[in-house]
Each structure stands twice: as structure tokens, then as C-alpha cells.
N, CA, C and O atoms as CSV, one atom per row, in Angstrom:
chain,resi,resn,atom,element,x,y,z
A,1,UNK,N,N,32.094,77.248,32.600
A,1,UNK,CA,C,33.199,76.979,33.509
A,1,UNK,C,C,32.663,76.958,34.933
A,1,UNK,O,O,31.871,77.741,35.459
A,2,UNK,N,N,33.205,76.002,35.388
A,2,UNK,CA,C,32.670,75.951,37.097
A,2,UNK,C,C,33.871,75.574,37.667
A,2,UNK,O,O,34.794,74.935,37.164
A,3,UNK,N,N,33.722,76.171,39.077
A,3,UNK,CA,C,35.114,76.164,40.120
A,3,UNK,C,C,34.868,75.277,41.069
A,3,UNK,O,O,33.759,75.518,41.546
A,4,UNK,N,N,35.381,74.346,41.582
A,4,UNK,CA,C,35.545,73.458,42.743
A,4,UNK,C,C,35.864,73.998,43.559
A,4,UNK,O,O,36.403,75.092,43.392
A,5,UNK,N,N,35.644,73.394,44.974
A,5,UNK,CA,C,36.237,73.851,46.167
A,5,UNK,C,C,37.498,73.943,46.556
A,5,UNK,O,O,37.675,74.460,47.659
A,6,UNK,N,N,38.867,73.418,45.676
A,6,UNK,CA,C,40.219,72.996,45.357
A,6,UNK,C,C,40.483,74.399,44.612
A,6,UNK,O,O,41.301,75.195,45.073
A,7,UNK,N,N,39.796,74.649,43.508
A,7,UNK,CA,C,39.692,76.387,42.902
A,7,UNK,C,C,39.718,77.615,43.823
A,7,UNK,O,O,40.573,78.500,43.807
A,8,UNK,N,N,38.630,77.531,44.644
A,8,UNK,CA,C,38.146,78.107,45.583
A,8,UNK,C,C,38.958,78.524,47.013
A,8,UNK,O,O,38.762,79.530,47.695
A,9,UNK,N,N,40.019,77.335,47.272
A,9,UNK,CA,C,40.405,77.302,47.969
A,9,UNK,C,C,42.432,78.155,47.806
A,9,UNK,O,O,43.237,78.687,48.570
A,10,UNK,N,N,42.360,77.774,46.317
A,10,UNK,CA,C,43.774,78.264,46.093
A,10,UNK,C,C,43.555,79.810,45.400
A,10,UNK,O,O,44.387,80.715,45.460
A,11,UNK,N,N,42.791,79.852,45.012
A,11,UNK,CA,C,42.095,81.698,44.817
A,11,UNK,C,C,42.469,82.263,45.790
A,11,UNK,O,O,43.336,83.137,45.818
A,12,UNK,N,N,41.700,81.716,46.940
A,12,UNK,CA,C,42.142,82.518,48.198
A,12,UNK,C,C,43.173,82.934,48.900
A,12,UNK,O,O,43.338,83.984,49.522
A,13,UNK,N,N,43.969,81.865,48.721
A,13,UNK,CA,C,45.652,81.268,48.914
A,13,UNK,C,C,46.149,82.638,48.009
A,13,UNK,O,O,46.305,83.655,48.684
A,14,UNK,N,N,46.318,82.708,47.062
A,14,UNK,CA,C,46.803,84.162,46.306
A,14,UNK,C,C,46.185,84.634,46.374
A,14,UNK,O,O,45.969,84.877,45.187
A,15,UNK,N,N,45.080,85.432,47.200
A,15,UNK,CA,C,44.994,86.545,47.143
A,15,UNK,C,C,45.029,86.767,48.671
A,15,UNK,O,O,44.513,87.669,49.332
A,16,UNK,N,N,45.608,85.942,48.973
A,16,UNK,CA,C,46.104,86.420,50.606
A,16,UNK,C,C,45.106,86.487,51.664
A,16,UNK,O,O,45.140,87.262,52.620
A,17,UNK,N,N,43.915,85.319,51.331
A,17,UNK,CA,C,42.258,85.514,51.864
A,17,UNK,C,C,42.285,84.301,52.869
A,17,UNK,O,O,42.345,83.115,52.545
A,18,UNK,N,N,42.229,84.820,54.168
A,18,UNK,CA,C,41.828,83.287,54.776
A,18,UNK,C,C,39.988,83.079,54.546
A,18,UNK,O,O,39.062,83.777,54.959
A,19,UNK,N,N,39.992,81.840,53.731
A,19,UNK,CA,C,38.745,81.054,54.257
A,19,UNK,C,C,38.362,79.996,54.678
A,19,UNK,O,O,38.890,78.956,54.284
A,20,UNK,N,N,37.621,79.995,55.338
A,20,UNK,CA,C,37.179,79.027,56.408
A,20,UNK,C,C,36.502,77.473,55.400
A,20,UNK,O,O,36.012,77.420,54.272
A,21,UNK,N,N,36.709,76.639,56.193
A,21,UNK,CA,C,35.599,75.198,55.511
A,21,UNK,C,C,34.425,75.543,55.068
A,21,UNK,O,O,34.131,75.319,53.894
A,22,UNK,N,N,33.426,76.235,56.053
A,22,UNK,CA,C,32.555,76.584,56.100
A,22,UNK,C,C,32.123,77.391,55.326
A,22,UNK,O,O,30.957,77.409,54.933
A,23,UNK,N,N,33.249,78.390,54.907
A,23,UNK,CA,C,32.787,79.101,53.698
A,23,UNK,C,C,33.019,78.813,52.313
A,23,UNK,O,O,32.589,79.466,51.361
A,24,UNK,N,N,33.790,77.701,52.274
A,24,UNK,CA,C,33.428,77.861,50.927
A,24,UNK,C,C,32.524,77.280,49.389
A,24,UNK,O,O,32.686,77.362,48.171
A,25,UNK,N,N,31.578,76.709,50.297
A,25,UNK,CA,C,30.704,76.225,49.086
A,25,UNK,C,C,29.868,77.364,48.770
A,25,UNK,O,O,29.331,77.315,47.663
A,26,UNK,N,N,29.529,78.833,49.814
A,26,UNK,CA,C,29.339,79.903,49.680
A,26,UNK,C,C,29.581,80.776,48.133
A,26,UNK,O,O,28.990,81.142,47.117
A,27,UNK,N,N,31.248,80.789,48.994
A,27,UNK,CA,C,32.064,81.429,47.734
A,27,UNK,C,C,32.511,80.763,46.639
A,27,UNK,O,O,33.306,81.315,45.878
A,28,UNK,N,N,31.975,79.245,46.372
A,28,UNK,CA,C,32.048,78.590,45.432
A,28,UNK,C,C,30.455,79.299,44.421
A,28,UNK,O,O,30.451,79.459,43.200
A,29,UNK,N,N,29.455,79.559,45.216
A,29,UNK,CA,C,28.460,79.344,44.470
A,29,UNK,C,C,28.137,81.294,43.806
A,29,UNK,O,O,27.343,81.701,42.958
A,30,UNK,N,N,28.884,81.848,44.438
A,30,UNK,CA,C,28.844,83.566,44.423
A,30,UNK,C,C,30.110,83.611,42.794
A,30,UNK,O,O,29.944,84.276,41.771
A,31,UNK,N,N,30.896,82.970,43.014
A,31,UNK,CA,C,32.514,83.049,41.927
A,31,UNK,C,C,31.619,82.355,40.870
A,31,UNK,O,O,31.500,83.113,39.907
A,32,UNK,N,N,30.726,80.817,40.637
A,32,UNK,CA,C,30.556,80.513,39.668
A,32,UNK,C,C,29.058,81.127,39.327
A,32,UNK,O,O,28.365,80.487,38.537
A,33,UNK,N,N,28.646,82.092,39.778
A,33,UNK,CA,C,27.425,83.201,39.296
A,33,UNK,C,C,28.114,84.048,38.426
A,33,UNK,O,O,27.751,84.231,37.264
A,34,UNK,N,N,29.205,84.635,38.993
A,34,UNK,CA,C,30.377,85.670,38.356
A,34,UNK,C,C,30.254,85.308,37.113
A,34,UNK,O,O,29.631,85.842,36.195
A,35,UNK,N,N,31.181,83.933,37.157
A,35,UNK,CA,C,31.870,83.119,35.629
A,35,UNK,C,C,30.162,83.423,34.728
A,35,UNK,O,O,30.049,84.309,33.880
A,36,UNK,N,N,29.357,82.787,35.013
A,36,UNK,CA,C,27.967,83.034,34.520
A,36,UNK,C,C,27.519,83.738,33.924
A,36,UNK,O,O,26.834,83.572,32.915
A,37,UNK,N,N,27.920,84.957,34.604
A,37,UNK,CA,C,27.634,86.609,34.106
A,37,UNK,C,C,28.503,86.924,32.816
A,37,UNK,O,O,28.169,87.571,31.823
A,38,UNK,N,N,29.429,86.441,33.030
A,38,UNK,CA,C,30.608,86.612,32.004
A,38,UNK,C,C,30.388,86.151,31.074
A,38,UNK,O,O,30.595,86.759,30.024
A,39,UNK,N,N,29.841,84.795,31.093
A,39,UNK,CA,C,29.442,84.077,29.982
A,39,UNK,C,C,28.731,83.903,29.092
A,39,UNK,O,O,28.856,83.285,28.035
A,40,UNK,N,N,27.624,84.700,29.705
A,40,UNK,CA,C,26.630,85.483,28.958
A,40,UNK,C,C,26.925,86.509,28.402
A,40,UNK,O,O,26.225,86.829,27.442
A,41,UNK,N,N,28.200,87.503,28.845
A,41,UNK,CA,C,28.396,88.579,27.847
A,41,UNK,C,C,29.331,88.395,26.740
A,41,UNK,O,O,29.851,89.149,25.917
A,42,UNK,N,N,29.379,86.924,27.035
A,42,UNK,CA,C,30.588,86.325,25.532
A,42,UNK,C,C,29.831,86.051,24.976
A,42,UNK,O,O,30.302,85.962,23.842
A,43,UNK,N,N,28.102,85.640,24.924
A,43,UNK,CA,C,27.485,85.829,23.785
A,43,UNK,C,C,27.404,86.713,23.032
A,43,UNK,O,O,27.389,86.494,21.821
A,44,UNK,N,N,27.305,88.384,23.719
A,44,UNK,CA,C,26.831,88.766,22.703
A,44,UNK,C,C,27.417,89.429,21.481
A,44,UNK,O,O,28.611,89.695,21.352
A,45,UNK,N,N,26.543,89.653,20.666
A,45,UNK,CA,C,27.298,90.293,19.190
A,45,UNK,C,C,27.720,91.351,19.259
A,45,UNK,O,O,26.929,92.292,19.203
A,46,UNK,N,N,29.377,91.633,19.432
A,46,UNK,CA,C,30.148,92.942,18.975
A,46,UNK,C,C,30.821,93.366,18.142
A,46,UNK,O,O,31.702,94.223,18.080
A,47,UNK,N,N,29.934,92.112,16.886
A,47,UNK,CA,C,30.889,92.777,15.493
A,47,UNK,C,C,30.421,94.253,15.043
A,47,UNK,O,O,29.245,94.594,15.176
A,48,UNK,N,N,31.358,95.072,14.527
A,48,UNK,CA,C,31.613,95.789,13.895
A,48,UNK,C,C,31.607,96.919,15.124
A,48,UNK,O,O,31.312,98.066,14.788
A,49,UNK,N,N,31.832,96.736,16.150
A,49,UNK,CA,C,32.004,97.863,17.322
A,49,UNK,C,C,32.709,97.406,17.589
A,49,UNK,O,O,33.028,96.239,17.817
A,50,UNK,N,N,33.558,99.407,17.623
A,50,UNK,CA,C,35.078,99.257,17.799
A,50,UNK,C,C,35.332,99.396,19.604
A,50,UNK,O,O,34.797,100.036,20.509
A,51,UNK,N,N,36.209,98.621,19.515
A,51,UNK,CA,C,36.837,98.436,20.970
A,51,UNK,C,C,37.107,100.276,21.844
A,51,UNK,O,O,37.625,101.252,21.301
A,52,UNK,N,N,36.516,100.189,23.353
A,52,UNK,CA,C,37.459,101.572,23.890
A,52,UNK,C,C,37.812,101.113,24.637
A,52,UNK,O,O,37.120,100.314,25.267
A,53,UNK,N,N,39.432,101.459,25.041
A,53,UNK,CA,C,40.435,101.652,25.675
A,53,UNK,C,C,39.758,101.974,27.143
A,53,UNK,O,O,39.792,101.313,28.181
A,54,UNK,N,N,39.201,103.090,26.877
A,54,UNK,CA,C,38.999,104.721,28.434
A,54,UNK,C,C,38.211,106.043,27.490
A,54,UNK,O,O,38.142,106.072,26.261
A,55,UNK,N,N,38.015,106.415,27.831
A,55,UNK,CA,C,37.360,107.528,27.505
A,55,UNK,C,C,37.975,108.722,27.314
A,55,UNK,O,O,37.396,109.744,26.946
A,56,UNK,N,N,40.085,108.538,27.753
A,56,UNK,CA,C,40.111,109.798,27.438
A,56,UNK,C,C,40.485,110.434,26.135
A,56,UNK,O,O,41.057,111.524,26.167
A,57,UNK,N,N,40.210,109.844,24.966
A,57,UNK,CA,C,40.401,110.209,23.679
A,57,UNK,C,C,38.879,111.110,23.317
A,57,UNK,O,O,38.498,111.585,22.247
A,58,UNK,N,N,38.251,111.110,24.627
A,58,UNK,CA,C,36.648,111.574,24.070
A,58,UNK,C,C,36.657,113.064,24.426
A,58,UNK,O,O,37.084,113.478,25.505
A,59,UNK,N,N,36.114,113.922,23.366
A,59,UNK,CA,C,35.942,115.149,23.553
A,59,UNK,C,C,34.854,115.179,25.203
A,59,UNK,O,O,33.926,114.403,25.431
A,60,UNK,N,N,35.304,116.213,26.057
A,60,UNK,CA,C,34.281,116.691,27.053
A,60,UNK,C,C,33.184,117.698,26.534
A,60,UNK,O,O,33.449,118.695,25.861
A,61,UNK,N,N,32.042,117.355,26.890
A,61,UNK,CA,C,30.926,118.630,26.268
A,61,UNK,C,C,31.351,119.570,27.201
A,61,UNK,O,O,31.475,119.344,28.404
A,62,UNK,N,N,31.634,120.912,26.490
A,62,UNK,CA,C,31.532,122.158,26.976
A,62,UNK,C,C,30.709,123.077,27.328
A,62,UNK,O,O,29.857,123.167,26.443
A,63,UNK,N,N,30.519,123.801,28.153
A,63,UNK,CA,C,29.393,124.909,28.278
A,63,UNK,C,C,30.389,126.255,27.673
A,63,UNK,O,O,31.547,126.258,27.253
A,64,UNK,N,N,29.396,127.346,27.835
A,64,UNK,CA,C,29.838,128.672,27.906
A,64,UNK,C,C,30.379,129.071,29.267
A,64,UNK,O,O,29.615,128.981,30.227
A,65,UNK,N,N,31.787,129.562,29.471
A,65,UNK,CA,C,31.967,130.420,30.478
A,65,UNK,C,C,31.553,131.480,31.075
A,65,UNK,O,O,32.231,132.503,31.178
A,66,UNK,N,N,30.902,131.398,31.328
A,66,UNK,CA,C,29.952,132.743,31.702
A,66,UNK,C,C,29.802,133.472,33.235
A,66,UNK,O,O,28.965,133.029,34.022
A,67,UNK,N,N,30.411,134.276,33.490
A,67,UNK,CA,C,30.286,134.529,35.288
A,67,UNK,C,C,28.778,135.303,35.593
A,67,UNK,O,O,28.272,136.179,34.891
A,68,UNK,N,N,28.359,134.861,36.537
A,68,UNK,CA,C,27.286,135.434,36.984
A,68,UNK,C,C,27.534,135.492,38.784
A,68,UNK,O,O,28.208,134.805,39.551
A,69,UNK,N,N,26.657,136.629,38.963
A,69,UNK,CA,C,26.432,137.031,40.427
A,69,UNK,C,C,25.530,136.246,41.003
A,69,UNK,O,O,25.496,136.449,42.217
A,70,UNK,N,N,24.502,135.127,40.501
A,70,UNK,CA,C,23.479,134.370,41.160
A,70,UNK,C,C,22.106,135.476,40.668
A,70,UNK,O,O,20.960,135.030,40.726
A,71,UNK,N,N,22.279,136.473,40.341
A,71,UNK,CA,C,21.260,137.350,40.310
A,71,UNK,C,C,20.333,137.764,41.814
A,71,UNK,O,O,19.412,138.581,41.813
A,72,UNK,N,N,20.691,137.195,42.740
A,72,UNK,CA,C,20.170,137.363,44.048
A,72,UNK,C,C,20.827,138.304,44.745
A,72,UNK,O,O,19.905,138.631,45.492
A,73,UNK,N,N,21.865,139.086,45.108
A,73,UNK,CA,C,22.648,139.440,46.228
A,73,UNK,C,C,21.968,139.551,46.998
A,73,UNK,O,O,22.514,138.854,47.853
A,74,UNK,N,N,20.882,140.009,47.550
A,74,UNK,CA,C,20.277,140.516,49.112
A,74,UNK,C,C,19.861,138.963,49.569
A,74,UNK,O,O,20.123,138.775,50.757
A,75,UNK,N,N,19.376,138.007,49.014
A,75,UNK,CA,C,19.653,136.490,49.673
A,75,UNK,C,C,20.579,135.918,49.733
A,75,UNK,O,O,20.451,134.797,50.225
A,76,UNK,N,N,21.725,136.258,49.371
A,76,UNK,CA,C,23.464,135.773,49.195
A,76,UNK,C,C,23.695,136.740,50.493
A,76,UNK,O,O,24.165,136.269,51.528
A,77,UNK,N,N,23.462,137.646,50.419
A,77,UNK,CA,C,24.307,138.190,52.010
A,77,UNK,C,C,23.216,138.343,52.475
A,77,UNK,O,O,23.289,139.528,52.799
A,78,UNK,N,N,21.579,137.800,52.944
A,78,UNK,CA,C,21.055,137.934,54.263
A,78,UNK,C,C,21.728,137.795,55.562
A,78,UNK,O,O,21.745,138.647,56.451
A,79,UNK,N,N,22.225,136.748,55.580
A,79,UNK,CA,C,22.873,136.375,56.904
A,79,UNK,C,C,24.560,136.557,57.213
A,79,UNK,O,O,25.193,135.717,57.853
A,80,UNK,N,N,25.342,138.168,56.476
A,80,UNK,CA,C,25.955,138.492,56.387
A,80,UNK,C,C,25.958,139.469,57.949
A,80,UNK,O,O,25.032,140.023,58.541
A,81,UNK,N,N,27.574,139.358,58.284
A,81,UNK,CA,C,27.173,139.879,59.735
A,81,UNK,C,C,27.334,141.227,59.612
A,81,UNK,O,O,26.938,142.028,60.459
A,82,UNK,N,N,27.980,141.563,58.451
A,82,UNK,CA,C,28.100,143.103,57.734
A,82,UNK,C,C,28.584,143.193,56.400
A,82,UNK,O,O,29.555,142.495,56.107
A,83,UNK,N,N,27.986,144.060,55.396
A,83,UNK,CA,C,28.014,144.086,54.504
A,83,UNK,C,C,28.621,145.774,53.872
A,83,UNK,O,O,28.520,146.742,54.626
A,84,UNK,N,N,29.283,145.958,52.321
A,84,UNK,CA,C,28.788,147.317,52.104
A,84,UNK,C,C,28.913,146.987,50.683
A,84,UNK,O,O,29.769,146.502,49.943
A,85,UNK,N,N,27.447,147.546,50.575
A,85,UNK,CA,C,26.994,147.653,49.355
A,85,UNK,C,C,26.336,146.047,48.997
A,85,UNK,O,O,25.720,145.380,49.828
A,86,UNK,N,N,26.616,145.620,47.605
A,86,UNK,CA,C,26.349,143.986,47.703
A,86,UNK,C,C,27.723,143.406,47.867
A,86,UNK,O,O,28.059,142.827,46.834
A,87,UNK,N,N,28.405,143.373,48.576
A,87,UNK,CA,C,29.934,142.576,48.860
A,87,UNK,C,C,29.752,142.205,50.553
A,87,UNK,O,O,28.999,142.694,51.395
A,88,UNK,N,N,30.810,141.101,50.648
A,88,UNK,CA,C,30.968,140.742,52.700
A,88,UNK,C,C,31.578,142.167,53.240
A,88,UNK,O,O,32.114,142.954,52.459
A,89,UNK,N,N,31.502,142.322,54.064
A,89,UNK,CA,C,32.164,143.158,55.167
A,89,UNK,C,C,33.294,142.538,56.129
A,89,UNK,O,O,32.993,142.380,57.312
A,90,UNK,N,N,34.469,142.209,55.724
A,90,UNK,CA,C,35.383,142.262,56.648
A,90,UNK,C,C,36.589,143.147,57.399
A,90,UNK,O,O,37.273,144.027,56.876
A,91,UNK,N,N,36.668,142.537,59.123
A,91,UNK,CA,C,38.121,143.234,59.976
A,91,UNK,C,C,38.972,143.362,58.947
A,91,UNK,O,O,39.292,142.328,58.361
A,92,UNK,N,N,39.379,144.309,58.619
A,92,UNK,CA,C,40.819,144.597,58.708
A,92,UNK,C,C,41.955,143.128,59.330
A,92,UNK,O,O,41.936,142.569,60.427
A,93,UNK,N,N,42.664,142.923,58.366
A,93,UNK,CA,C,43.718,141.583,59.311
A,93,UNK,C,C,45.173,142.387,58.881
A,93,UNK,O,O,45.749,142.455,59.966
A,94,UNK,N,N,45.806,142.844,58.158
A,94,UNK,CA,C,46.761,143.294,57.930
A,94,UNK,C,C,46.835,144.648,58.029
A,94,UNK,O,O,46.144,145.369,57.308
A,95,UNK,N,N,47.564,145.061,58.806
A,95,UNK,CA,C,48.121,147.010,59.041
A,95,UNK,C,C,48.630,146.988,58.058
A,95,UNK,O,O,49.202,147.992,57.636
């Protein structure tokens, strides 16, 4: 399939695109690369593979929940402006 400049020109028209004279043997030659691409993937063989929708029928791989401290604290609060113990040190905000 190949698009004319008459194609090219009413594409644009719906989709609300001004283009110029000048551009469009451009976007004639970029749209019928597209079609191209496409056309090549209508070759290939997808018998017996089943069609997906989206992915969200697909299980997510899970990890273990597991909490950890980083195993570091004294490099987690080096640059703590006060500390007690391994936790932050904060003012007081509520009496």
C-alpha cells in the first residue's frame, strides 16, 4: 500500500495537522515506511499463537516480603544531625 500526496494531505485534515506543500512528500515518504513495517509483520507466521489482549490476566512474579534495616545503620544516620541510639533524633512538634 502506498499513500499519495491527496492521502497525505486529508490525514492531516483529520487529525487536525496543518501541513505545509513543502512538507509533504516528506511525510509521504516517513507514513509509506510505516505501511512497510506493517507489512512485513503481516508476513509473519502466527499460527498456533494465541492472541493477548494486555497483560493483565498475567500472574506478577512475587518476591518474599521481608523487612530489613539495610544492615548498615551507622551509614544510614552518618549525616544525621542527631540521633539516639540507631533511630533520627527529632524537635518535639506537638505539646
Amino acid at each position: 500500500m502506498s499513500l499519495d500526496g491527496a492521502t497525505i494531505r486529508r490525514i492531516a485534515a483529520l487529525a487536525r495537522i496543518r501541513v505545509e506543500d513543502h512538507e509533504v512528500e516528506g511525510l509521504q515518504a516517513e507514513l509509506n515506511g510505516i505501511l512497510g513495517w506493517i507489512e512485513q509483520l503481516n508476513e509473519v507466521d502466527v499460527s498456533g499463537i494465541e492472541p493477548l489482549a494486555g497483560a493483565s490476566h498475567m500472574a506478577a512474579a512475587m518476591r518474599d516480603d521481608v523487612v530489613t534495616d539495610g544492615g548498615y545503620p551507622d551509614k544510614v544516620l552518618a549525616n544525621a544531625p542527631d540521633r539516639a541510639g540507631n533511630f533520627y533524633a527529632v524537635p518535639k512538634v506537638v505539646e
